[in-house]
N, C-alpha and C positions, 0 to 999 in steps of 0.2 A: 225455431228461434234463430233471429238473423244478430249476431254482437257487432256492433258499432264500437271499435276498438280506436282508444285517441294513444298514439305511439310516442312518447316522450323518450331519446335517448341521450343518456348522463356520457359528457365525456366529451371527446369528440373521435372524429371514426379521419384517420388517415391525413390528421392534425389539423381539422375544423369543425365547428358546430356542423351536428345534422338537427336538420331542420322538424325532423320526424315527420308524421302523417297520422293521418285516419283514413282507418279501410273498412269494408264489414269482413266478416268471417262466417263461416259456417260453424265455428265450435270458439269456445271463449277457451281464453290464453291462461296456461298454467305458469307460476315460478317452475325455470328451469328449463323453459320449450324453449327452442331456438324459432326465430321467425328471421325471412328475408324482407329486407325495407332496400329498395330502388339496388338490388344487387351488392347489400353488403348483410350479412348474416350479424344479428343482435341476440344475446341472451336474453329472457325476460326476468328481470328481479323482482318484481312488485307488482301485482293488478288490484286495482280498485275500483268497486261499482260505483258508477256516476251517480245515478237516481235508479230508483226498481224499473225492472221490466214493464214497457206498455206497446201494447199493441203489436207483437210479435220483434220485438225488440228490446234487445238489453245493449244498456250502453256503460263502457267501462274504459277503462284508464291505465295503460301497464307502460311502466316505466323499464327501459332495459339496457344496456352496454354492450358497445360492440364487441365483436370476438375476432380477435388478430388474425389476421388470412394466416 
């Protein structure tokens, strides 16, 4: 299963909006993982499935905040 993960992060990181992203993954994103977006490390608070899995893909939605260097 490949997750198509849409990155929304609340806040802003090093006092501006980041803009977030969508990447796939090889493993869907847990509350409390930390992920790197373009060299800045975000917590994940929140994932939410977009629509059910189809055709070797799930696609989901995690919202996270960054984490002060």
């Amino acid at each position: 299963m490949i997750y198509r993960v849409s990155y929304m992060v609340r806040g802003t990181v090093h006092g501006k909006k980041h803009a977030g992203l969508t990447r796939d993954e090889d493993s869907a994103p847990e509350v409390g993982d930390t992920v790197d977006l373009a060299g800045d490390v975000f917590k994940i608070t929140e994932v939410q499935e977009l629509i059910p899995p189809q055709g070797g893909f799930a696609y989901l939605h995690a919202t996270c905040e960054w984490v002060a260097d």
